[in-house]
N, C-alpha and C positions, 0 to 999 in steps of 0.2 A: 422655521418653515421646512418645506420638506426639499428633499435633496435637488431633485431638478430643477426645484423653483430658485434653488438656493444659487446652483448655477446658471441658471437665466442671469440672476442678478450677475454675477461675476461675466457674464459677456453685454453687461449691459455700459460698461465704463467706454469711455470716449477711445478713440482708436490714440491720442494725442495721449494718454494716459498709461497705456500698456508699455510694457518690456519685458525682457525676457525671463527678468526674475519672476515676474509674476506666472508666466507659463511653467515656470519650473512648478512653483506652488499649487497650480490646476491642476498637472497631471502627476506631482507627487513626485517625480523625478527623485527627492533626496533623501523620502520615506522609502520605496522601496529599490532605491540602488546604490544603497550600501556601500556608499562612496565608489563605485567604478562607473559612475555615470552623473552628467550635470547637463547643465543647459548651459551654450556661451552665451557674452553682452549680445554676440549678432546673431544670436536664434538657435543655434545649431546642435543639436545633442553630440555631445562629445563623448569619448571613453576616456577616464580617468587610470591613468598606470603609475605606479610608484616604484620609484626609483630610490633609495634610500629616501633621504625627506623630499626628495623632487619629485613633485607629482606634472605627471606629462601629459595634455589631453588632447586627442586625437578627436578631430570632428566625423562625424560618420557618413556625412554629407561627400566630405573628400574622398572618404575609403571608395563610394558609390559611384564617383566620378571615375575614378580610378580602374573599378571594376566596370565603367560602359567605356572604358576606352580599351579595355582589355576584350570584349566580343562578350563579354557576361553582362546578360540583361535581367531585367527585374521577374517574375521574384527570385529573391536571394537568401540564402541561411549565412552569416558573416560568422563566423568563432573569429574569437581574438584570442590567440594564445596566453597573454600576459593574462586575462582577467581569469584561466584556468590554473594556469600556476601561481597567481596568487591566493587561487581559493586551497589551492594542495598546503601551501607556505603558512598561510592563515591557522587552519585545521589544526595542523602538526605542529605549530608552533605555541598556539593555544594550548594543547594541551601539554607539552613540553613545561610551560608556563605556569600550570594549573600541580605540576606534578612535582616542580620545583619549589612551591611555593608551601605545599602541603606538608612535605618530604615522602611523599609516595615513594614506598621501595619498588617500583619495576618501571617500565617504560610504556609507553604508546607504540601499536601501531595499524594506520590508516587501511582501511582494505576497500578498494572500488568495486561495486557491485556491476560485472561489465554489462548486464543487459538493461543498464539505466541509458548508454550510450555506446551501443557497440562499434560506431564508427573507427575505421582503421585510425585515423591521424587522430583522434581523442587519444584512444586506449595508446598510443607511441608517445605522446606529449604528457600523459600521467606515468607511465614508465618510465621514462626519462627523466621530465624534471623530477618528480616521486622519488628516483632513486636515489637522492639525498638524506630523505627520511625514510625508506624503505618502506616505500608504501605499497600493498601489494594488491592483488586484484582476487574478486571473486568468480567462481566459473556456475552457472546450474544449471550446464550442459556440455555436453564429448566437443560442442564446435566451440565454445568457451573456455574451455579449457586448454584445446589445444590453441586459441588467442594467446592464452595468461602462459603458459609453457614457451611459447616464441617470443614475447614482446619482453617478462622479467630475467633483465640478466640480475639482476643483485638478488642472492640468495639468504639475504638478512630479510627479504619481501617473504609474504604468507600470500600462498594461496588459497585460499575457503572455497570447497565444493559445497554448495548446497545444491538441492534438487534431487530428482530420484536416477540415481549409480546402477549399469549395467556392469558387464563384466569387465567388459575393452574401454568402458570407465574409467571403473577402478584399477585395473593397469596403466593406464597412463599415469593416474596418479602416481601409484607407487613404484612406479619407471620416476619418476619426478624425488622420490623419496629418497631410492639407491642415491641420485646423484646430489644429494643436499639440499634438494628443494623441500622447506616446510609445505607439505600441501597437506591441509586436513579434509578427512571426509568424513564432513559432519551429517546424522544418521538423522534422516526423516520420519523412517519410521522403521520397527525391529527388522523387516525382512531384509534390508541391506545390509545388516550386520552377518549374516551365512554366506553371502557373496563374498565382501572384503575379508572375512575369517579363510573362505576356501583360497582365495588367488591369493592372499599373502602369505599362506603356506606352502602355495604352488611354486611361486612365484621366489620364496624366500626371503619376502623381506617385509619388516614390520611397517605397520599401519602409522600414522598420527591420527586419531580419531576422536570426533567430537560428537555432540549429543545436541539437538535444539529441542529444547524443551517450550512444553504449551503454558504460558502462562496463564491466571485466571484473573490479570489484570490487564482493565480495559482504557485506552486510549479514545480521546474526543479528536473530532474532525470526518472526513470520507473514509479514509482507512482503517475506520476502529474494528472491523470485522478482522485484520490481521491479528488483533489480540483478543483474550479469553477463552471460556471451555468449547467455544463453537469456531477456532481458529481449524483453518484447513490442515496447518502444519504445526508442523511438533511432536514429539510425545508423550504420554500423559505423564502420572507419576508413575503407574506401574508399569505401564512399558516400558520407561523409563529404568526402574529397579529391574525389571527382566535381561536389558542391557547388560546391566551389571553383573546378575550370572551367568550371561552364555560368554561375557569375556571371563570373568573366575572362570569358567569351566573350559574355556580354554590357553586358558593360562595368557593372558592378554589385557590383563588390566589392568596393566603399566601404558597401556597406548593410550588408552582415555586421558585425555590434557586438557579437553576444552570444552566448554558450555557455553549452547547459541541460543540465544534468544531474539527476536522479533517482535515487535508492540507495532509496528505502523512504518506507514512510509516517508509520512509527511507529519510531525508533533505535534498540534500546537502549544498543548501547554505545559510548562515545565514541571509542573508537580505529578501529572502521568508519567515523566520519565523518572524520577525520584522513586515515585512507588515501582515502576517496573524494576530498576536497579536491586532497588531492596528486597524483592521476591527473588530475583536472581541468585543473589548471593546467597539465601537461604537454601535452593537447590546445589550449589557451588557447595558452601559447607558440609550437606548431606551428601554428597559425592567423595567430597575427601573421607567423610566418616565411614563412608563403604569400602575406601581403602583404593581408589583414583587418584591417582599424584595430582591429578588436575594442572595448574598453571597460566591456564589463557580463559580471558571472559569472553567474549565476542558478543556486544550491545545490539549488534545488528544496526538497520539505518535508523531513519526516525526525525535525524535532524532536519528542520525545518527551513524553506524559503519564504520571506515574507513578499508573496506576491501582490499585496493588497497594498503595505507598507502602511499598516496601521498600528504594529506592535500588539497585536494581540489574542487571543487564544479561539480567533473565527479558523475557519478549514482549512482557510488560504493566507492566513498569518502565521503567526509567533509569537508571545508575550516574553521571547528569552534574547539573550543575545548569545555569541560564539564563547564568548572567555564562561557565560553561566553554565551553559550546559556542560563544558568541559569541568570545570568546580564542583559543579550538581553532584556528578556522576564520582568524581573520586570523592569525595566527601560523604556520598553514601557509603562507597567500598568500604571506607576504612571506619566508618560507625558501627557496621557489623562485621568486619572479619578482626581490625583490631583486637577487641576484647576476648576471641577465641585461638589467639594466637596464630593467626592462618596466616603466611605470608603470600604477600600483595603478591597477584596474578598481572600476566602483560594484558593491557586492555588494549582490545580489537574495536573498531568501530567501521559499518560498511556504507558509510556518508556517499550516496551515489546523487539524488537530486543537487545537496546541498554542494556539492562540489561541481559538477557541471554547467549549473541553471545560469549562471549569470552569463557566461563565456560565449553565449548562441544567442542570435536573436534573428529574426523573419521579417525582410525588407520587402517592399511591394510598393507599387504606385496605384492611382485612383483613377479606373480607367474613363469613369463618368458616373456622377449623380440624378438622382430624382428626389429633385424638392421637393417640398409641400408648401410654397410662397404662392397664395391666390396671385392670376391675374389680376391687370387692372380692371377696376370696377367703372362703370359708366356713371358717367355724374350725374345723369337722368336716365331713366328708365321708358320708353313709350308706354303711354296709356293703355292701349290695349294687351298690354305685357299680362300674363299668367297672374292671378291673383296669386298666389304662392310668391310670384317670385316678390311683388308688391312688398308682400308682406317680411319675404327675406329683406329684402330692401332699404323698408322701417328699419326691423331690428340693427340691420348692420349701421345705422346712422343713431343708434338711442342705445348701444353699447357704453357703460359707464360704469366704476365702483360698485356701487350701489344695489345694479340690479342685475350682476356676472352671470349668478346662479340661472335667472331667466331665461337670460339671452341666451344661453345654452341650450335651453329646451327647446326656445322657441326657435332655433338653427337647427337643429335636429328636425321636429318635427316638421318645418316648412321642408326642410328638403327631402327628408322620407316620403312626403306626399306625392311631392316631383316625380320623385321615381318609383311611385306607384303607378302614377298617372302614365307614365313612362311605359310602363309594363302594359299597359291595357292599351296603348296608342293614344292617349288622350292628350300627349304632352310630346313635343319634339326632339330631337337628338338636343337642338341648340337652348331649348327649354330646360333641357338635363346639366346642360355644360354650365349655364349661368349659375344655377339654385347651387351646384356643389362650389362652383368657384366662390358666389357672397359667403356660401356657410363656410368656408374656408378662411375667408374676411375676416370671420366674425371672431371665428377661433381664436384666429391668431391677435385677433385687437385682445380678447380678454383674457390670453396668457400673456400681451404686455403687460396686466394690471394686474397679474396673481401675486405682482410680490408685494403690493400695497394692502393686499388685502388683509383683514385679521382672521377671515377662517376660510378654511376653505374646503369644499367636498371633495369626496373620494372623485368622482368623476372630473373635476377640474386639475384636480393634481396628478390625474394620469395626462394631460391635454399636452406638456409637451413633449414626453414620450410619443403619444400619435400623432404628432407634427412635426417628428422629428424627420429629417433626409434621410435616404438610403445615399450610403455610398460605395460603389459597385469595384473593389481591387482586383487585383491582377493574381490572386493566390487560389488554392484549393484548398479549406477548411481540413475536410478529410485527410489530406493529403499532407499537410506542414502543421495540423493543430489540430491533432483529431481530439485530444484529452477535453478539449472546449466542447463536440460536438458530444464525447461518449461516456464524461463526467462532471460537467458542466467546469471545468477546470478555469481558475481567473488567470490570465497574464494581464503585467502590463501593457497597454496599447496608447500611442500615441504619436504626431508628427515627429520629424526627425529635423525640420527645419520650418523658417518664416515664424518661430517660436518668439519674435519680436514684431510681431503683429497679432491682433486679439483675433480668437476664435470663434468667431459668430456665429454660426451653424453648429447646433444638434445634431446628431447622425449614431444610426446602425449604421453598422458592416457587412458586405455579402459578397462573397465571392464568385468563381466563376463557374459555380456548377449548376447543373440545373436539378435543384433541391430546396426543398422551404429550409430544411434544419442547416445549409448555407450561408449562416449568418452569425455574426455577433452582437449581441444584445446586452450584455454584462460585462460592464468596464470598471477597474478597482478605483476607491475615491477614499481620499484622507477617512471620510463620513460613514464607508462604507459604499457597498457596491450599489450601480448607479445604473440607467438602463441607458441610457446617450453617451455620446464621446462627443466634447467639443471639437470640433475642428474648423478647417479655413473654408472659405468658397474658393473653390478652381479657379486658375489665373491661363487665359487662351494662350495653348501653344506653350504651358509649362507643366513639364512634370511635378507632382505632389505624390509625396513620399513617406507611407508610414513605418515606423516600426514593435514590432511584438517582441516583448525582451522575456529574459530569464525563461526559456524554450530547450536549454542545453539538453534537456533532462527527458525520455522515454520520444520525443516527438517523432525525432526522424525515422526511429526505425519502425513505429507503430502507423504508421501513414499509411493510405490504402489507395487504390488505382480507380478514385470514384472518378467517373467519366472520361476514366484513361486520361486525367494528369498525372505525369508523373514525377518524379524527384526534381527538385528545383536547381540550378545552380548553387554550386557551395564555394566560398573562397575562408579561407585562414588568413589571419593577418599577424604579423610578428609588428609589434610598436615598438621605435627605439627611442632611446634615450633622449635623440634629439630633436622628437614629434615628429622623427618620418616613419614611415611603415611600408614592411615588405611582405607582396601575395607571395607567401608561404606556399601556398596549395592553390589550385584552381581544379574546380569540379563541374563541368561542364553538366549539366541537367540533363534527364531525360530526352532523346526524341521521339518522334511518335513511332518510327520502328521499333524504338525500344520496348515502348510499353504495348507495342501489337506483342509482339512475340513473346513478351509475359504472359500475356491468356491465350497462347499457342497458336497465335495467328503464323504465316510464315511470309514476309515482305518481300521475299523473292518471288514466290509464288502470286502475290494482291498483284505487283506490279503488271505481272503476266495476264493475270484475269483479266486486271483492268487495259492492257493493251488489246486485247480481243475483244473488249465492246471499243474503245474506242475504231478499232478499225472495223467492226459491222455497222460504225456511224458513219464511216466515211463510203462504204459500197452502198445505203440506203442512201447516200446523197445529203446527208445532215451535216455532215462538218467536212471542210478540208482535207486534202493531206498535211498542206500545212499547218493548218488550223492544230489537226491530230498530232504532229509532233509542239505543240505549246500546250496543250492538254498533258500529254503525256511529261513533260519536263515538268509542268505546275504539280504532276502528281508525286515525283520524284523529287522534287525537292523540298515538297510539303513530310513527305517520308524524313526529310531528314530534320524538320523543322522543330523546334521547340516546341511542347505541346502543351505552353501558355502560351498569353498573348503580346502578338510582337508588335511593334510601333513601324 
């Protein structure tokens, strides 16, 4: 049966029957969180951290407590440091692994794409822990760069320039080069090769210079436009060959070391990166044959998060794991360079989702709901009642198996009539309220019985998608997930606690703005994506707490100021050894002076304004003086207020 129907059934089990294993199973917890995440016995999603074999789990429930006793309220972006240094540790060590195993002759190394995450305290904690394996960062921009030049002390780290080089660029770079920092700058397209040729001569000092080439192989998923002959970047082949003799011809083709390539952001399936590798290295070869000492590959990103956690080759999966794709890839190398003698290149990889995404996730509460649970219905009807409603009346009592399909119709059409008659005056407000509440009855009696049924219609299988709840959080879509609004982008979504009681209630998501496309509608499922989220009914006078995981990756800094929210509270968490955890960081959110003064309002000046109408209210006699200094205080301190919603 089809999927919603399918989870009907799974919230149809007795409340005496559920636990928490079984919520982990709903929401997929172990499909896609990759072991840094479970569900406890008593409900609670936890962070999972490893400690040689000791795995430590932190409930996130606590972290949350932790942070409202600290002044930081809901919504929240939480990074956990351990789950970003274990994705650095993972990476590098996979392929350390992969390279050992093969006898690959050269080494790995990792390079962060910084504008997947430009936040200070990321880009410090991949520097840092990184510098063990000398991971380095990418820049493909002067403000990036000058990030990647402050943050990498260890000069065994690469830095990768892509993007397009102006002149005070490429000086810093090669300011970066003098002092032993590898920094390449890899050529987009011919004309920054006449810049870096003029300032390294100016300049006197040699280039490292790399080349990203256009491939003409294409990647599946949203990103497939990154790869083939209609790829934005690259160069072709013969622009490519052109390279080659403006450095011959200027005596400079000793600096070409390196070949970038690019197939996509996000993979899904492993056999698009097999074939992209192997085109690679046939450019790679032809490069040395032109007489390029060459040296370094650079794969570019590509590696995948499986946010669906299905294992498979949809947009928002994976059909690979960590150790395949690291094997993939040398196992290609050495298929084609072995037989030609070429010795093995260091492999660059600029893993920027796949290393962030798990480390972040977006907490918010549910500030209130809108069901779609009919009233109760009247056990009699008076006679002189609207024949319509009569007739609704019938149907909702001869509801059965049997004749689904009918009662449908015939729920529809009594109550369209209603609100015909409605429209012409021929029928009452309260004539309107009853016919939509029975047909609401009726719905919902025979989406009980879709899962008994053996077939069922299109119309019927959408019924509990449109009966499902809104439920209205504390967040801005645009603002902390805009990749949902401007890509149809999946995370996973779900409670963070009471995960040891069943989820009764269907429900969309919507946030705080006032916008239709404010919403979310698409939640990942074992099955495939699903248009409801289970979740609980509101409990009076307690907060309910959801969260959006694997977010680490483009969100925060692509947010935008729709209805002037702005930036959310941010905390860091370090988890130790002995399941305590330390705020790290605290990042106090936006307030609404902040995000005034983004679109060039000036809060010194509003205050001002607004104190000169408030005091022509008080000479017309409308407010107080008193009155007018409580005005004027609600308005000043609303300036300083969080510009979500406070409890």
């Amino acid at each position: 049966m089809q999927d919603s129907i399918r989870s009907n059934n799974a919230l149809e089990q007795s409340q005496s029957d559920w636990d928490a294993q079984q919520s982990s199973q709903l929401y997929g917890v172990r499909d896609w969180g990759a072991d840094y995440f479970d569900v406890s016995d008593d409900g609670h999603v936890v962070a999972t951290v490893q400690f040689g074999d000791k795995t430590v789990c932190v409930s996130l429930i606590d972290i949350v407590e932790g942070m409202k006793e600290r002044g930081l309220e809901m919504p929240a972006v939480l990074r956990i440091d351990n789950l970003l240094d274990q994705r650095i540790k993972q990476l590098n060590e996979a392929f350390a692994k992969a390279i050992e195993q093969a006898e690959y002759q050269n080494h790995y190394r990792g390079v962060f794409p910084i504008k997947v995450n430009q936040q200070c305290h990321v880009i410090e904690e991949i520097a840092d822990f990184g510098r063990q394996y000398h991971h380095g960062l990418e820049a493909g921009s002067k403000a990036e760069l000058i990030i990647a030049l402050s943050q990498l002390q260890d000069h065994d780290s690469l830095i990768i320039c892509n993007g397009y080089k102006d002149a005070e660029f490429i000086d810093l770079g090669l300011y970066a080069r003098q002092m032993g920092i590898p920094c390449f700058f890899v050529l987009e397209t011919t004309t920054e090769l006449a810049i870096i040729i003029e300032r390294s001569k100016a300049l006197g000092i040699e280039p490292l210079i790399g080349v990203r080439i256009r491939l003409s192989s294409m990647v599946e998923g949203h990103w497939n436009e990154d790869s083939g002959d209609r790829s934005i970047f690259g160069l072709s082949t013969n622009a490519l060959l052109d390279v080659v003799e403006q450095l011959k011809q200027a005596d400079m083709l000793h600096c070409l070391q390196l070949l970038h390539s690019h197939l996509g952001s996000q993979i899904p399936n492993i056999r698009n990166i097999r074939t992209g590798v192997l085109e690679v290295c046939r450019f790679y070869t032809g490069l040395i044959e032109e007489g390029a000492p060459m040296g370094y590959i650079d794969l570019g990103g590509g590696l995948a998060v499986d946010y669906e956690g299905t294992r498979s080759n949809s947009t928002h999966s994976m059909n690979y794991g960590l150790d395949e794709y690291c094997y993939n890839i040398i196992e290609t190398l050495q298929e084609c360079l072995d037989p030609l003698d070429i010795k093995h290149p260091v492999i660059v990889t600029e893993s920027g989702r796949a290393l962030v995404a798990y480390s972040s996730m977006l907490l918010f509460n549910i500030l209130d709901v809108r069901d779609h649970k009919p009233s109760a219905v009247p056990a009699e009807l008076a006679q002189d009642s609207h024949d319509q409603l009569l007739n609704l009346f019938e149907v909702l009592h001869n509801v059965e198996l049997a004749n689904l399909q009918e009662c449908y119709n015939d729920a529809l059409y009594y109550r369209d009539e209603i609100r015909e008659l409605f429209h012409r005056g021929q029928a009452s407000l309260r004539d309107r309220a009853m016919a939509e509440n029975m047909s609401l009855a009726i719905l919902e009696k025979i989406t009980e019985l879709l899962p008994q049924a053996k077939r069922v219609s299109t119309e019927l299988e959408s019924l509990p998608e449109l009966l499902s709840d809104i439920y209205y959080g504390n967040f801005s879509l645009f603002q902390s997930l805009p990749d949902i609004w401007a890509i149809d982008q999946i995370f996973p979504i779900m409670p963070i606690h009471r995960l040891n009681e069943q989820p009764t209630r269907n429900a969309v998501l919507a946030d705080m703005t006032c916008d239709c496309d404010g919403k979310i509608d698409s939640f990942a499922h074992i099955d495939g994506i699903r248009k409801t989220l289970p979740l609980h009914p509101l409990k009076q006078n307690e907060e309910y707490y959801l969260g959006v995981f694997l977010v680490g990756a483009y969100q925060e800094t692509l947010g935008d100021l729709h209805n002037l929210f702005g930036d959310t509270n941010v905390v860091s968490v370090h988890i130790n050894e002995d399941g305590s955890f330390d705020f790290i960081r605290e990042f106090h959110g936006d307030s609404i002076a902040d995000v005034l003064s983004y679109v060039e309002y000036d809060p010194k000046n509003m205050q001002e304004q607004f104190r000169r109408i408030a005091e022509q209210a008080v000479r017309d006699g409308k407010i107080s003086v008193a009155m007018r200094q409580q005005v004027l205080q609600a308005f000043r301190e609303s300036m300083q207020g969080y510009t979500f919603f406070e409890r």
